[in-house]
GUZA-745062 format. One record per residue (C-alpha): residue number from 1; x, y, z. Coordinates in Angstrom, 2 decimals. Layout:
  bator        X        Y        Z
    NUM        X        Y        Z
...
END
This chain:
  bator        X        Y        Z
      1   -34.83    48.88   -96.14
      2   -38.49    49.36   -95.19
      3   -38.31    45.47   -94.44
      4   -35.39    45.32   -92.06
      5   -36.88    48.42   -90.11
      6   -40.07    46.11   -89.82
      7   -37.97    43.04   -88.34
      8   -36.12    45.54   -86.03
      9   -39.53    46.87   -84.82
     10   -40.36    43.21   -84.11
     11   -37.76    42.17   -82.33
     12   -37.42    45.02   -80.16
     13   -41.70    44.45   -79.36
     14   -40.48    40.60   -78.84
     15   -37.79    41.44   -76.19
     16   -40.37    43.93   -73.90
     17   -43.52    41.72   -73.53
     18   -40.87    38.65   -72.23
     19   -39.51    41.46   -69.35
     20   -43.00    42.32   -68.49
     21   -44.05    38.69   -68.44
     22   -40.80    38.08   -65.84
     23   -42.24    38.90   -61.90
     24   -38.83    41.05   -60.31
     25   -38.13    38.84   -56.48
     26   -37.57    41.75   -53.44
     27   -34.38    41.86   -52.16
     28   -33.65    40.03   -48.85
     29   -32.39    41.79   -45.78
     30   -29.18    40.92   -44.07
     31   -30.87    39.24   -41.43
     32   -33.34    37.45   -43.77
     33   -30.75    36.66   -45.86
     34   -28.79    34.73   -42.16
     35   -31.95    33.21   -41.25
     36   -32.62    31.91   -44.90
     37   -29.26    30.02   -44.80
     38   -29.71    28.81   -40.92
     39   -33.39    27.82   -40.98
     40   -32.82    26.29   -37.77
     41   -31.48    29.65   -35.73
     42   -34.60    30.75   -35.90
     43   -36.70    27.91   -34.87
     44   -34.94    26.23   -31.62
     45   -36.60    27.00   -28.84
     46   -34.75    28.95   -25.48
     47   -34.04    26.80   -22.35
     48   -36.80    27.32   -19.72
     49   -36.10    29.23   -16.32
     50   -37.82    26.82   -14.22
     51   -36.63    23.98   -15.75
     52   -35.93    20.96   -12.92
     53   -32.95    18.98   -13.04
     54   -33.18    15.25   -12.09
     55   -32.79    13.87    -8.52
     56   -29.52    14.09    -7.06
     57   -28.28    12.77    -3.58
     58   -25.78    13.80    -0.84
     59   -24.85    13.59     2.48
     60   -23.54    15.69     5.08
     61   -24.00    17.18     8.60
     62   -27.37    18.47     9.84
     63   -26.77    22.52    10.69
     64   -30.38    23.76    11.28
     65   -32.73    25.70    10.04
     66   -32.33    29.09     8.51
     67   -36.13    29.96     8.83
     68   -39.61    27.87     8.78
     69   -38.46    26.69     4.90
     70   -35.32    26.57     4.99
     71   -32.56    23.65     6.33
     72   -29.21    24.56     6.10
     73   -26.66    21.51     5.01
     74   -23.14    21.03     5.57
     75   -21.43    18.99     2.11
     76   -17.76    18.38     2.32
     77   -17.04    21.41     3.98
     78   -19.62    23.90     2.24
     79   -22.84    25.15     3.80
     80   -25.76    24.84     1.33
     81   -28.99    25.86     2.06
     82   -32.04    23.81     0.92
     83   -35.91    24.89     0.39
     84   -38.52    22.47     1.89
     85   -41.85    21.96     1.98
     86   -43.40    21.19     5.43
     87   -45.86    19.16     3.94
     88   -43.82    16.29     2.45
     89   -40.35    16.73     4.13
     90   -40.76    17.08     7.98
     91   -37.32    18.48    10.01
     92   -38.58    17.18    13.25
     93   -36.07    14.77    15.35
     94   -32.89    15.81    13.35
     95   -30.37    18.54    15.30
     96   -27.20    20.41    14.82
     97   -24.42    17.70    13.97
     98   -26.86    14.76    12.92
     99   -25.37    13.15    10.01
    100   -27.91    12.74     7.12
    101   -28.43    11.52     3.56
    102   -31.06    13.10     1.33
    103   -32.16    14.04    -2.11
    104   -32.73    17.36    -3.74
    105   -33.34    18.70    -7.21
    106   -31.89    21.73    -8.79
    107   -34.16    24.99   -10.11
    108   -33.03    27.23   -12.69
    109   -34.09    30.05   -11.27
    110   -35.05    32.91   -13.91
    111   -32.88    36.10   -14.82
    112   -29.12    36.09   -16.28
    113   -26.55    34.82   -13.83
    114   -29.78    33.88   -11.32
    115   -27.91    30.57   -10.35
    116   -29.93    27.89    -8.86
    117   -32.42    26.85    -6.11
    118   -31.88    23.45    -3.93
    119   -34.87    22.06    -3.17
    120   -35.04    19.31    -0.96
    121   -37.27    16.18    -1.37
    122   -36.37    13.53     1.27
    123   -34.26    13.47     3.73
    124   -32.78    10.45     6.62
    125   -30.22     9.99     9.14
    126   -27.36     8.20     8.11
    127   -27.42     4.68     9.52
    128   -24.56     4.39    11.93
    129   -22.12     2.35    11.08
    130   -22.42    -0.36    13.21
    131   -25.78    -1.82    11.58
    132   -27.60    -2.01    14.82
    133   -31.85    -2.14    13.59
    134   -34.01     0.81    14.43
    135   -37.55     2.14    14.43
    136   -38.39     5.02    11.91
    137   -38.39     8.73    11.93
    138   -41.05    11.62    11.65
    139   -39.42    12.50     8.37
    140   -39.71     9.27     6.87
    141   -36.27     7.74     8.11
    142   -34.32     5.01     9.59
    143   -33.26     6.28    13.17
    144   -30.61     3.98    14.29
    145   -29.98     3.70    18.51
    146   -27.33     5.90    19.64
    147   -24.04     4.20    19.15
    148   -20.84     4.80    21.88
    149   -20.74     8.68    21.22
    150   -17.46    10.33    20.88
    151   -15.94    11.87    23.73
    152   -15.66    15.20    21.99
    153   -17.12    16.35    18.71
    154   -16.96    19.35    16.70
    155   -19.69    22.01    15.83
    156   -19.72    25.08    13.89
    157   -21.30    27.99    15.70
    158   -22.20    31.34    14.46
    159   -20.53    34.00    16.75
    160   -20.67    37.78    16.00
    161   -21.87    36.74    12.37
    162   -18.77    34.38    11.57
    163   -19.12    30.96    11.40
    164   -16.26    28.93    13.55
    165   -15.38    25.64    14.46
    166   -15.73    24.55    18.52
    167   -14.93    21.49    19.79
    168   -17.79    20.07    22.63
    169   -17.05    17.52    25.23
    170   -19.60    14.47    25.69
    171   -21.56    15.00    29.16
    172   -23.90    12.25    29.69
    173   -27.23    12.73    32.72
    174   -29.67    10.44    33.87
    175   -31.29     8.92    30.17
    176   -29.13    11.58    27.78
    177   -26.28    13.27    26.68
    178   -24.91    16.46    25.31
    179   -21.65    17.94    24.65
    180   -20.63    21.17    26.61
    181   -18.11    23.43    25.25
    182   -14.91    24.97    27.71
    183   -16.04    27.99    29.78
    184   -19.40    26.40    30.72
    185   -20.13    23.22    33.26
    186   -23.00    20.85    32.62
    187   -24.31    19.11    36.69
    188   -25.63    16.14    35.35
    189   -27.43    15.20    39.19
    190   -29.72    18.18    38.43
    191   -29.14    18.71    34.70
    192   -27.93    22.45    34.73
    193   -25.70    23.70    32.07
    194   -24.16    27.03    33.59
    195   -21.66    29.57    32.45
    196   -18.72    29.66    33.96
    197   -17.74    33.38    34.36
    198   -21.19    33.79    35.36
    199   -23.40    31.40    36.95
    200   -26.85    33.24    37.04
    201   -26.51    32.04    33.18
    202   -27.80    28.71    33.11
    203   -30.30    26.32    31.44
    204   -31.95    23.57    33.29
    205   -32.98    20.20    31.34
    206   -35.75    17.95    32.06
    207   -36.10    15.03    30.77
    208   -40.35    14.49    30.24
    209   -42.59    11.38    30.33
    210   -44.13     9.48    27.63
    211   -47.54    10.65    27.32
    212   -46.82    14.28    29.03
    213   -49.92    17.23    28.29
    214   -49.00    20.40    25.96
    215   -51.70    22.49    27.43
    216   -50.43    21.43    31.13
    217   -46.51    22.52    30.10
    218   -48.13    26.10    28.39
    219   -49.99    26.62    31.19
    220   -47.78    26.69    33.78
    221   -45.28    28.44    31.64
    222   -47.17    31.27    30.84
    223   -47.50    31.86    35.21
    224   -44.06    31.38    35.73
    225   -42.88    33.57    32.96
    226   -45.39    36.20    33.49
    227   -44.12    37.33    36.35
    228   -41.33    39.11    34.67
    229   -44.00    40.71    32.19
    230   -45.51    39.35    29.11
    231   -45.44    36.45    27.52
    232   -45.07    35.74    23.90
    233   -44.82    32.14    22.03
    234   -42.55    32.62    19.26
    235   -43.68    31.19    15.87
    236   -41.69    28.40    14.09
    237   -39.40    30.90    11.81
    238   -38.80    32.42    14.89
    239   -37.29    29.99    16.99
    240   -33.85    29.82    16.80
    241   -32.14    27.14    13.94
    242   -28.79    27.30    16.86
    243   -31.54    24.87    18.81
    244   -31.56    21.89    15.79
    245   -35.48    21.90    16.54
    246   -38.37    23.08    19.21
    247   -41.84    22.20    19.17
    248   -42.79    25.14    21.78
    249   -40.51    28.22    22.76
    250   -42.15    31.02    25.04
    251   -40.62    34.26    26.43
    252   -40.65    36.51    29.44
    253   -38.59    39.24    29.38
    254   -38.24    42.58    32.08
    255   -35.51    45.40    32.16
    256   -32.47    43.14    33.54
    257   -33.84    39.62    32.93
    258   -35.12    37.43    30.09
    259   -36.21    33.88    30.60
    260   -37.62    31.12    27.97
    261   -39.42    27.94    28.55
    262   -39.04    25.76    25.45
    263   -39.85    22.17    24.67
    264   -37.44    20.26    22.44
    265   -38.45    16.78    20.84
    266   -35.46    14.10    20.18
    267   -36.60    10.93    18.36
    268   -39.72    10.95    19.94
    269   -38.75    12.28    23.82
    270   -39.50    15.15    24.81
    271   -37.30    17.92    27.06
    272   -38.51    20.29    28.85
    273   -35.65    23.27    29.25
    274   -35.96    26.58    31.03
    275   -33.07    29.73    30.26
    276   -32.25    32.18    32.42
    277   -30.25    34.86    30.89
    278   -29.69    38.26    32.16
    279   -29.01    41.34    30.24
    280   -25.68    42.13    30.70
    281   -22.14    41.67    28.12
    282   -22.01    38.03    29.04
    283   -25.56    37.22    26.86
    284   -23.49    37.66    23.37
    285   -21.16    34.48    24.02
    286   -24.25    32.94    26.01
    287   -26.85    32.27    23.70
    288   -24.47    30.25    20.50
    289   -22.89    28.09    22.95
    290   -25.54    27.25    25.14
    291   -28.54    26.05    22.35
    292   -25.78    24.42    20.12
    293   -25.43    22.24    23.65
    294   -29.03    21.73    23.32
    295   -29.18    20.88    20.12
    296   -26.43    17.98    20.82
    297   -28.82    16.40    23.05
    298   -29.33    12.95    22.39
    299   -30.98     9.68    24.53
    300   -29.85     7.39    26.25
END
C-alpha cells in the first residue's frame, strides 16, 4: 500500500510539470481569424484616385469654349467637355462647327461616384476629305484649304439655356464666308449681318491686312467706344465660347446702347467686327445667332 500511494504521488507530479512546460496560444479574433485564412485581403493595395488612363482618341465637331480651360466637344451626338492646358494645347484658329480629331486621357477623379475628368492633350482639324495639302495650325495641326462649303449647315445654339439645333445658310463676301440663319440678312458689298425685325441690330465684318498693328486697332477702339461711356477689355474666360475664338473683345455700354469691337483670328487672318446692339427684347434672340454666324466664318 505505502508503495502504490508513492507511484500515484509520482505520476500525478509527472503529469503537472509537462502542463506547465506547455506555453497556452491566445485566441484569435474573428477578424484575425478572416485575415489569417486570406493573407492576401489584407495586403492588396486600393486603386489610386488620380490614377491616368492611357491615351484615347476621338473625333467630333468643334463647339467652343466653356471658359479659358475648358473646350467643349461634340462625339456622336453627346457634348463632352475637355480640360486643357494653354501651354501645350492652343484653341486658336478652330470655331463652332470645325470638325476635329484629338486625344485625351481619362482622370479618376477622387471621392465615391466622383466619375472622371477629360483632359485633352492634342488636338487637329480633320483633313477634309478631298486630300488637298495644307500648311499647319497654331495648335499643332494640319489645316486643309477650305473645300466647296455646303450650302447650309447645321449648328447647335444655346437659347434661353437649351441647347437646339439651327440650320445656317452659306453667305459668301469679298475673301470669306459665313452662314446666316432665317430672320437675319448678311450684305456681303459692305459685310453687315443685320436682324431682320430690327435693323439697328447689326454687326459689321472687316476683313484686315496681313501685317495689321494691335495697338493701332485698341486705340482707336477705345475713342470710338468711349463715347458711350467706359470701356472695358474683357479677359479670355470672358469672351464668349458662342464666338469659336477672339483674340481682343472690348465694350462700351450706356443706358439704351451697348457696342463691342472684337478681333477674331481664322487660320491666320484676322477680322475686325464691330456690334451694335441696343437694349431692348430683341437682344435675347440677338446675341446666339449673331456670334454663332461669326464663328462660321471661314476664308476664302
Amino acid at each position: 500500500m505505502k508503495k502504490l500511494t508513492i507511484l500515484l504521488l509520482a505520476a500525478v507530479l509527472a503529469s503537472g510539470l509537462a502542463a506547465c512546460g506547455k506555453k497556452e496560444e491566445p485566441a484569435l479574433s474573428p477578424a484575425q481569424t478572416e485575415n489569417a485564412a486570406s493573407p492576401s485581403a489584407a495586403s492588396s493595395p486600393s486603386a489610386s484616385p488620380d490614377a491616368v488612363s492611357e491615351t484615347k482618341q476621338g473625333t467630333g465637331e468643334f463647339v467652343g469654349l466653356a471658359d479659358s480651360h475648358t473646350v467643349e466637344i461634340t462625339m456622336a451626338g453627346e457634348s463632352a467637355s475637355f480640360q486643357f492646358d494653354e501651354n501645350t494645347t492652343s484653341m486658336t484658329g478652330f470655331k463652332t462647327g470645325d470638325q476635329v480629331a484629338f486625344e485625351y486621357v481619362e482622370k479618376a477623379l477622387e471621392g465615391k461616384d466622383a466619375g472622371k475628368q477629360l483632359i485633352l492633350t492634342k488636338i487637329n482639324k480633320e483633313l477634309i476629305a478631298n486630300g488637298k495639302g495644307g500648311g499647319t495650325n497654331q495648335a499643332g495641326g494640319s489645316v486643309q484649304p477650305e473645300a466647296d462649303l455646303p450650302a447650309t449647315k447645321e449648328f447647335t445654339l444655346t437659347l434661353e439655356g437649351d441647347k437646339e439645333k439651327r440650320t445656317g445658310k452659306l453667305a459668301e463676301a469679298g475673301g470669306y464666308a459665313l452662314y446666316v440663319f432665317d430672320g437675319f440678312t448678311f450684305d456681303a458689298a459692305v459685310g453687315k449681318l443685320s436682324m431682320d425685325i430690327d435693323k439697328d441690330y447689326y454687326v459689321e465684318i472687316e476683313k484686315l491686312p496681313s501685317g495689321f498693328k494691335w495697338d493701332e486697332i485698341k486705340t482707336d477702339a477705345e475713342k470710338e467706344l468711349a463715347a458711350l461711356g467706359e470701356v472695358r477689355e474683357l479677359k479670355a474666360d470672358e469672351i464668349s465660347p458662342m464666338l469659336g475664338g477672339a483674340s481682343l473683345m472690348m465694350i462700351g455700354s450706356s443706358d439704351k446702347l451697348t457696342n463691342e469691337v472684337i478681333v477674331k483670328e481664322v487660320d491666320g487672318i484676322g477680322y475686325l467686327i464691330k456690334v451694335n446692339m441696343p437694349h431692348t427684347e430683341a437682344s435675347e434672340g440677338f446675341g446666339p445667332f449673331a456670334f454663332t454666324s461669326l464663328s462660321s466664318i471661314s476664308n476664302q
